[in-house]
DOTORPA-286168 format. One record per atom (N, C-alpha, C, O): residue number from 1; residue in three letters; y, z, x. Coordinates in Angstrom, 2 decimals, m for minus. Layout:
BEGIN
<NUM; ALA; <Y; Z; X>>
...
REM end
This chain:
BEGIN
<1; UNK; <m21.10; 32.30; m61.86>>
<1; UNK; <m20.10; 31.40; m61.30>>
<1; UNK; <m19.87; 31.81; m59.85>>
<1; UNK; <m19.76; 32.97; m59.45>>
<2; UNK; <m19.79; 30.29; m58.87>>
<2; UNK; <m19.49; 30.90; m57.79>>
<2; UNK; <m18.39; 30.26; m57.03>>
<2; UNK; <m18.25; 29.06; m57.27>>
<3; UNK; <m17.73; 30.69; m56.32>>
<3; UNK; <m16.69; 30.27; m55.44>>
<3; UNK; <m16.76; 30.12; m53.68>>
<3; UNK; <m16.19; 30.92; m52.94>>
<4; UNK; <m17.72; 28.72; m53.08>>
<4; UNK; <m17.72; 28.82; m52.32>>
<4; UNK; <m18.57; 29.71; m51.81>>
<4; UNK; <m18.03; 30.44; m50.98>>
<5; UNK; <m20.00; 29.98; m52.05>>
<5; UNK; <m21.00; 30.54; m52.53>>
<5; UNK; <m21.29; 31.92; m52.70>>
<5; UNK; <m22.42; 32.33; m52.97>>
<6; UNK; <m20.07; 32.84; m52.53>>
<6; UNK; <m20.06; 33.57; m53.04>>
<6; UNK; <m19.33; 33.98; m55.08>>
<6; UNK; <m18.37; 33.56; m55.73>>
<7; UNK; <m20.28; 34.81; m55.31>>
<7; UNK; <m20.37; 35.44; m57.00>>
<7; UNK; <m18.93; 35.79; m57.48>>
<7; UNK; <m18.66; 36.92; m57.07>>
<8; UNK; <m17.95; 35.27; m58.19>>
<8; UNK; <m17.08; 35.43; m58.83>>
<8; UNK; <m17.03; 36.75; m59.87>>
<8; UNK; <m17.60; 36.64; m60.95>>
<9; UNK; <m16.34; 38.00; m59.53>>
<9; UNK; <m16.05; 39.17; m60.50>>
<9; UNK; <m15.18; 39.34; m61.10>>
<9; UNK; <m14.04; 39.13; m60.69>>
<10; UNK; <m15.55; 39.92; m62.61>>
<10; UNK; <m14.10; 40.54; m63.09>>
<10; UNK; <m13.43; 41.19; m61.90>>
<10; UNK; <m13.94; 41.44; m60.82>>
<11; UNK; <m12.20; 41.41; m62.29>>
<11; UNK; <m11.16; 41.96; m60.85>>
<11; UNK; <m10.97; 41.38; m59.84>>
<11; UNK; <m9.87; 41.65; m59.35>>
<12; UNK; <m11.55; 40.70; m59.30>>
<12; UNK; <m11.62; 39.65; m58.02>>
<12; UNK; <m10.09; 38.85; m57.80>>
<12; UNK; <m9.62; 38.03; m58.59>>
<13; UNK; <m9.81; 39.05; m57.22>>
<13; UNK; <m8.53; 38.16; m56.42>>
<13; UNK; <m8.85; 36.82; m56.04>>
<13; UNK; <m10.00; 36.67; m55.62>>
<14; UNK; <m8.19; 35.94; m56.08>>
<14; UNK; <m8.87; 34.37; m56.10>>
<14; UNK; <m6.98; 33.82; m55.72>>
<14; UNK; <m5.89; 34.20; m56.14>>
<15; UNK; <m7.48; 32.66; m54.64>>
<15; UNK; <m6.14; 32.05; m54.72>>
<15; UNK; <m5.87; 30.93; m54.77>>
<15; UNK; <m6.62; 30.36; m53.98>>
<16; UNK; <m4.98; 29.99; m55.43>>
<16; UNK; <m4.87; 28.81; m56.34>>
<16; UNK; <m4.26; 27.94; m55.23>>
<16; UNK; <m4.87; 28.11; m54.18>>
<17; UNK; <m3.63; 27.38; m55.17>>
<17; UNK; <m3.37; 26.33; m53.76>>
<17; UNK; <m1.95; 26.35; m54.49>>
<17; UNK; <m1.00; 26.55; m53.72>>
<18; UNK; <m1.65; 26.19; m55.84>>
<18; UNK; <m0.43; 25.98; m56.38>>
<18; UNK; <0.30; 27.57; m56.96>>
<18; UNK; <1.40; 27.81; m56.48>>
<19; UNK; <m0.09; 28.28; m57.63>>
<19; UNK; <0.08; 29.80; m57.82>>
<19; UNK; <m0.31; 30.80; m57.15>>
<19; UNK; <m0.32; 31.87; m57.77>>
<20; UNK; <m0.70; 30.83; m55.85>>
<20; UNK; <m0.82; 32.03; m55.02>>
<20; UNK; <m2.09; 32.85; m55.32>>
<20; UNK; <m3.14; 32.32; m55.68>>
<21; UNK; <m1.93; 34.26; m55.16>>
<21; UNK; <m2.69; 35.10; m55.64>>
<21; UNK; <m2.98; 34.96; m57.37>>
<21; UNK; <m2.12; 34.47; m58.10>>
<22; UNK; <m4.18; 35.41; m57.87>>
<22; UNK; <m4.62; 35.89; m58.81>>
<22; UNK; <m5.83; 36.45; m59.55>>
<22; UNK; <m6.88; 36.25; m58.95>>
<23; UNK; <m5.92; 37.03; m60.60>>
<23; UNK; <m6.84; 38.08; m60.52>>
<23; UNK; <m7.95; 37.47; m61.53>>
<23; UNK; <m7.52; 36.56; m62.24>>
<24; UNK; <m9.12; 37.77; m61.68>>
<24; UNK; <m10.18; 37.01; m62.65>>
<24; UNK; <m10.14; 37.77; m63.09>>
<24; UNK; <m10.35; 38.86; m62.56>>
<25; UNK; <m9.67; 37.49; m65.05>>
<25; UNK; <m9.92; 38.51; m65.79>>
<25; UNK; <m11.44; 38.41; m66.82>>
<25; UNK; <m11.87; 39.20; m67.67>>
<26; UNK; <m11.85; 37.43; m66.45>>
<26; UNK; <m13.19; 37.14; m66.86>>
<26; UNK; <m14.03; 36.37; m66.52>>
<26; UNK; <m13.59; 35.36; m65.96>>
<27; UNK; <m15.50; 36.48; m66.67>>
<27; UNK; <m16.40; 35.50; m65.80>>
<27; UNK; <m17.20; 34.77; m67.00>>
<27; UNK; <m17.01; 35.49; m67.97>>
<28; UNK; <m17.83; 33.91; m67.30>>
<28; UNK; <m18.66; 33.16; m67.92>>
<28; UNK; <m19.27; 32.46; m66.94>>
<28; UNK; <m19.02; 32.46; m65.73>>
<29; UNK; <m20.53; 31.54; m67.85>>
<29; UNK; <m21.79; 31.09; m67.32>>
<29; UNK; <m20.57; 29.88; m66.81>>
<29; UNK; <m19.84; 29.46; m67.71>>
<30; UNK; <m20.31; 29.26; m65.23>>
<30; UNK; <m19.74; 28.10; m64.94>>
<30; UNK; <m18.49; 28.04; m65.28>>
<30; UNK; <m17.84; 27.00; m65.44>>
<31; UNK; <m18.05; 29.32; m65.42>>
<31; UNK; <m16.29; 29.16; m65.65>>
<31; UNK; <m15.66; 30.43; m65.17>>
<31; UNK; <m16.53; 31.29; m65.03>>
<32; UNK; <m14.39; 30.88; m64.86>>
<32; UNK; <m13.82; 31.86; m64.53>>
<32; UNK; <m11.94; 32.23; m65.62>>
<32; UNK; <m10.99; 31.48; m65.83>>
<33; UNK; <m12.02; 32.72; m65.76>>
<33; UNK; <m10.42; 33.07; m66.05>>
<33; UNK; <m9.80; 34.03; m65.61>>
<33; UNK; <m10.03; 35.23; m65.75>>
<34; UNK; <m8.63; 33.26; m64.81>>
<34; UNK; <m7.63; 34.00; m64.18>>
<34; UNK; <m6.27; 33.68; m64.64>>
<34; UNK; <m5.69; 32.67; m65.04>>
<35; UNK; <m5.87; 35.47; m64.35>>
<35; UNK; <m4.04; 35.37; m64.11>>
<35; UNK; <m3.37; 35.63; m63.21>>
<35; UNK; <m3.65; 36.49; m62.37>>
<36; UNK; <m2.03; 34.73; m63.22>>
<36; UNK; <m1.36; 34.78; m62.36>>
<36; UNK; <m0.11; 35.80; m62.00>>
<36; UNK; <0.96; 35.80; m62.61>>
<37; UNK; <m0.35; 36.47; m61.15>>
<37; UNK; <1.26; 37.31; m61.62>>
<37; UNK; <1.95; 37.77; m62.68>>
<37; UNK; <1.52; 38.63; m63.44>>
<38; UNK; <2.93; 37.29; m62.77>>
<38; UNK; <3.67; 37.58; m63.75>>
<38; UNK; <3.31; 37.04; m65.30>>
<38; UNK; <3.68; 37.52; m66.38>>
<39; UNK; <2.55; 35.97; m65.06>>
<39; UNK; <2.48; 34.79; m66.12>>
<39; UNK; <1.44; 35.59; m67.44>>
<39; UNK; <0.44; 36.27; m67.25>>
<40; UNK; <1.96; 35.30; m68.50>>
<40; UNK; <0.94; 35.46; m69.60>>
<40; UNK; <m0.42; 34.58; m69.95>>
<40; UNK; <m1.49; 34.74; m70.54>>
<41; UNK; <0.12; 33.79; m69.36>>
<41; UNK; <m0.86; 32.34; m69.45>>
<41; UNK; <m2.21; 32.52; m68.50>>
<41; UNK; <m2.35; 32.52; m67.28>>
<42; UNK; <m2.99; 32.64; m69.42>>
<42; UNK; <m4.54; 32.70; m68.52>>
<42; UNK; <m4.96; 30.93; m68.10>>
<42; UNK; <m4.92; 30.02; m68.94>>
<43; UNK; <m5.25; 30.79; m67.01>>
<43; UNK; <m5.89; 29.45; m66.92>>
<43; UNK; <m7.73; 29.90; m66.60>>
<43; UNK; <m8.13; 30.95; m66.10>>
<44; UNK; <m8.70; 28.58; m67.13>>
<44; UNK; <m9.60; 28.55; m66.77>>
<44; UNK; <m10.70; 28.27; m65.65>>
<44; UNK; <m11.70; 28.15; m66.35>>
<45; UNK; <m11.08; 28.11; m64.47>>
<45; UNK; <m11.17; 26.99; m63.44>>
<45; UNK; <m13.25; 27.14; m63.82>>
<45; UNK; <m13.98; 27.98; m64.34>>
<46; UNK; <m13.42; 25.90; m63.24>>
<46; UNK; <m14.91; 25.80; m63.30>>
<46; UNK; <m15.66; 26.08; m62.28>>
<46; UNK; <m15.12; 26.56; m61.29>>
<47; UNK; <m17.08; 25.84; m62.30>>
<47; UNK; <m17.24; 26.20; m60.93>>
<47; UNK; <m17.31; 25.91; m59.49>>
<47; UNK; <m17.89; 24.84; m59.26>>
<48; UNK; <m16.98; 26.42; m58.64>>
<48; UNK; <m16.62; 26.06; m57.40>>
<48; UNK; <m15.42; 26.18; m57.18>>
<48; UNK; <m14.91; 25.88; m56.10>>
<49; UNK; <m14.69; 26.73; m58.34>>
<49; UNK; <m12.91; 26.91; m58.15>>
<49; UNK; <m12.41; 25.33; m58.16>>
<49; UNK; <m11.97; 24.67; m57.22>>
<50; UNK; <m12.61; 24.98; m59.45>>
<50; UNK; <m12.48; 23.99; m60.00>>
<50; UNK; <m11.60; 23.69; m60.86>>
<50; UNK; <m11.80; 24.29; m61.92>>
<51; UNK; <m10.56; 22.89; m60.88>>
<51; UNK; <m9.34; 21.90; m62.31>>
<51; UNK; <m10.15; 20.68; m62.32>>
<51; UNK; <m10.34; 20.02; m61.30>>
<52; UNK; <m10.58; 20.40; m63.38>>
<52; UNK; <m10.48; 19.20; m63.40>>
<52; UNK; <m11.62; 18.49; m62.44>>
<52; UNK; <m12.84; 18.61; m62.61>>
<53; UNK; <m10.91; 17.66; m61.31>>
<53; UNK; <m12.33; 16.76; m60.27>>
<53; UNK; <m11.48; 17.45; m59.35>>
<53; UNK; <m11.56; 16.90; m58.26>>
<54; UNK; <m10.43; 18.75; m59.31>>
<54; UNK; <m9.94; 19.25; m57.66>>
<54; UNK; <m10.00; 20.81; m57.46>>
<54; UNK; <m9.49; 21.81; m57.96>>
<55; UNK; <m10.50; 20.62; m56.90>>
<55; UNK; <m10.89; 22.61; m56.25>>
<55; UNK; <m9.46; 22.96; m55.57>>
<55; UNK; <m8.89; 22.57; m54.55>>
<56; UNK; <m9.19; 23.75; m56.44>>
<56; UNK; <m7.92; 24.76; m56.64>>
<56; UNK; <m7.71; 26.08; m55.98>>
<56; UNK; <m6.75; 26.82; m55.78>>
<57; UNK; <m8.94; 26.10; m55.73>>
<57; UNK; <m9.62; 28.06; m55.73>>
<57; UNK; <m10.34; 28.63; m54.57>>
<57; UNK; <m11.57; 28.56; m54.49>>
<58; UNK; <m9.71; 29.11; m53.78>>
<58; UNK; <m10.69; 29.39; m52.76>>
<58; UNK; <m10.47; 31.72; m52.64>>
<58; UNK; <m9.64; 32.40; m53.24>>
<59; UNK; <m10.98; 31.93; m52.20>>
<59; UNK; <m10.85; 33.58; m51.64>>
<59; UNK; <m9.80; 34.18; m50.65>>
<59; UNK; <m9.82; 35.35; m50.28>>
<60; UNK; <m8.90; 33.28; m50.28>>
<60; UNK; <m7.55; 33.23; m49.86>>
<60; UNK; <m7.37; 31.97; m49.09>>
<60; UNK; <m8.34; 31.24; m48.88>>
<61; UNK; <m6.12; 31.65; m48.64>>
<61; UNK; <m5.36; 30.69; m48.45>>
<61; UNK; <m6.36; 30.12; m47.52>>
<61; UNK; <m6.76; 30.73; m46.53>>
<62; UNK; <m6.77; 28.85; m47.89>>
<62; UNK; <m7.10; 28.13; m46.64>>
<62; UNK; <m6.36; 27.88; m45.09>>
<62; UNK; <m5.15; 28.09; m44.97>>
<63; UNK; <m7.21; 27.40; m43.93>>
<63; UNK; <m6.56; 27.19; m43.17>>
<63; UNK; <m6.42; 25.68; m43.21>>
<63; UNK; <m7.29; 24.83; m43.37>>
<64; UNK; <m4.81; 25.53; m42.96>>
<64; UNK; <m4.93; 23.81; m43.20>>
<64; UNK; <m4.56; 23.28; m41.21>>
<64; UNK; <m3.83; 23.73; m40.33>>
<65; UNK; <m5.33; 22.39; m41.29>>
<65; UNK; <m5.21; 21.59; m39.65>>
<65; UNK; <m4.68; 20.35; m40.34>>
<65; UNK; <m4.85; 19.86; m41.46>>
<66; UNK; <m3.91; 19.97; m39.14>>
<66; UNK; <m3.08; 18.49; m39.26>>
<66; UNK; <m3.32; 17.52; m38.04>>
<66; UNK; <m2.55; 17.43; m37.09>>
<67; UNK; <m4.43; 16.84; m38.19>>
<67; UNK; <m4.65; 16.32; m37.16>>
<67; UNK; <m3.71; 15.03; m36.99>>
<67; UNK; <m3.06; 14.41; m37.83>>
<68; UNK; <m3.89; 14.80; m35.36>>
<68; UNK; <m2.63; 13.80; m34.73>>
<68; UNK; <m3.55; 12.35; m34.74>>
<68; UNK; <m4.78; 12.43; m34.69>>
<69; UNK; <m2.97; 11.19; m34.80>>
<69; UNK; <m3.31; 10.42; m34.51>>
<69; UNK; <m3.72; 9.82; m33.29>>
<69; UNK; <m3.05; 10.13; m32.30>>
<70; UNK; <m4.81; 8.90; m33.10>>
<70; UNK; <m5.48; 8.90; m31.88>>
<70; UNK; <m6.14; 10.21; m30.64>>
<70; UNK; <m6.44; 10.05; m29.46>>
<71; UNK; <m6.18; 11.30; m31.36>>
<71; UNK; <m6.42; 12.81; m30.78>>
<71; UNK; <m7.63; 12.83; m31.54>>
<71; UNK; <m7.94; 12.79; m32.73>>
<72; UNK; <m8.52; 12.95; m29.91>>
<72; UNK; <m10.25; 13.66; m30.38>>
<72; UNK; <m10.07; 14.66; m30.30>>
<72; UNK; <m9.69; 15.23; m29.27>>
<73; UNK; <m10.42; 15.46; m31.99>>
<73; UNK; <m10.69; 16.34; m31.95>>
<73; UNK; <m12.01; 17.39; m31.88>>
<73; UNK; <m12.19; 18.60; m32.02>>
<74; UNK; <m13.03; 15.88; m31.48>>
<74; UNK; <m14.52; 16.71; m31.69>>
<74; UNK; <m14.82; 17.98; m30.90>>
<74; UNK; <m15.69; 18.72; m31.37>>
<75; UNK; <m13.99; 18.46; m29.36>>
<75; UNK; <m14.63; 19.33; m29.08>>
<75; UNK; <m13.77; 20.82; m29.82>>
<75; UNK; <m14.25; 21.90; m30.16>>
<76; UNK; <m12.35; 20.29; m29.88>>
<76; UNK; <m11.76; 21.46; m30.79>>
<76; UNK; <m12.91; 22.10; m32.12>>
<76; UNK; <m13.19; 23.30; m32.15>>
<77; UNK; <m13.26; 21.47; m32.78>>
<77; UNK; <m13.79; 21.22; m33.79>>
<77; UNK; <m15.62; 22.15; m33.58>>
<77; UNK; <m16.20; 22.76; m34.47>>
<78; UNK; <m15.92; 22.01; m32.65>>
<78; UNK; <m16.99; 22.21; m32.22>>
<78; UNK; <m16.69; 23.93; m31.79>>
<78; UNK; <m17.51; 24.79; m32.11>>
<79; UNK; <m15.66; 24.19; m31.18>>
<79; UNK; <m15.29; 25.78; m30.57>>
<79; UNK; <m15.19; 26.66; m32.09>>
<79; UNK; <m15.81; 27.72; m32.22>>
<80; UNK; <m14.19; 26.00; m33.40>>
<80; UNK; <m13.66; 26.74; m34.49>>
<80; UNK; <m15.46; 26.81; m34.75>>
<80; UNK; <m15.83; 27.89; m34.29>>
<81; UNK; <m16.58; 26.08; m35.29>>
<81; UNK; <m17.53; 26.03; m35.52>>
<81; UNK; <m18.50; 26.73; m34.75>>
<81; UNK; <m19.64; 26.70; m35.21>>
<82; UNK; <m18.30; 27.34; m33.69>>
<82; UNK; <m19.35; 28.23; m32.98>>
<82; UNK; <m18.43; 29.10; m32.91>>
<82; UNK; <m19.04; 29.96; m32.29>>
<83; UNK; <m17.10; 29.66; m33.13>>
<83; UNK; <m16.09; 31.21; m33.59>>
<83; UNK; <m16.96; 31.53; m34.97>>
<83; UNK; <m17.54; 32.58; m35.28>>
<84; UNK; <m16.90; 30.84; m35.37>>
<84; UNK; <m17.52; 31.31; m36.85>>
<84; UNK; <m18.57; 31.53; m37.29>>
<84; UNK; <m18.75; 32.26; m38.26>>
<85; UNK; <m19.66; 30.81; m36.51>>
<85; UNK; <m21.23; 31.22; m36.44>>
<85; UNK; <m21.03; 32.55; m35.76>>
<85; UNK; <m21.39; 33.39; m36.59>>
<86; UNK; <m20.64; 33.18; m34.64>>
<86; UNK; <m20.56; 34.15; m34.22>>
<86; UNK; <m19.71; 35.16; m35.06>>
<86; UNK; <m20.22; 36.26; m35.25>>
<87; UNK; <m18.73; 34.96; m35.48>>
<87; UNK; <m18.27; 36.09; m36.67>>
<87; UNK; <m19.11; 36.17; m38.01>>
<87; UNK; <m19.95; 37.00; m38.36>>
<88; UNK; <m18.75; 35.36; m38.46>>
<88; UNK; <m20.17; 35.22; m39.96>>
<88; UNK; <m21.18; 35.16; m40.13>>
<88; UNK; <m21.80; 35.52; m41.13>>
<89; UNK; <m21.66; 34.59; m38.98>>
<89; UNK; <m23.28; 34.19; m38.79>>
<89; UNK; <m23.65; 32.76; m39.39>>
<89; UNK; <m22.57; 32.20; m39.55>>
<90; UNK; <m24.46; 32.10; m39.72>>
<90; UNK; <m24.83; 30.95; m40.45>>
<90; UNK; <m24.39; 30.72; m41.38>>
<90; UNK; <m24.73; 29.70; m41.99>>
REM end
């Protein structure tokens, strides 16, 4: 199972868009189970950090942009995209 193409582990920290942090307490072929905090309740997600048809799951909080109306943002867009080839690589 993978999350965003990296390999999903027992122990792994994973974070939900709606519950925050949480920990995978198990991996299967195309599925993951994690808990949340405090909660007893294990949920399942599929793969790609998956509920359902909505990806829930990413390796920490996304960054969210709010773009403005009538605002080009192609060259913004173009700088975050060559920061990141240069930190991560391809």
């Amino acid at each position: 199972m993978k999350i965003d193409k990296d390999d999903v582990k027992q122990n792994d920290q994973v974070w939900h868009d709606r519950y925050g942090y949480g920990t995978v307490i198990r991996v299967q072929k195309g599925t993951c189970d994690v808990k949340f905090n405090e909660s007893e309740r294990i949920l399942t997600f599929t793969e790609g950090g998956y509920s359902g048809d909505v990806k829930v799951l990413w390796w920490q909080p996304p960054i969210a942009f709010h773009p403005r109306k009538r605002v080009d943002y192609t060259h913004f867009l173009q700088i975050i995209d060559g920061l990141h080839k240069q930190l991560f690589g391809e």
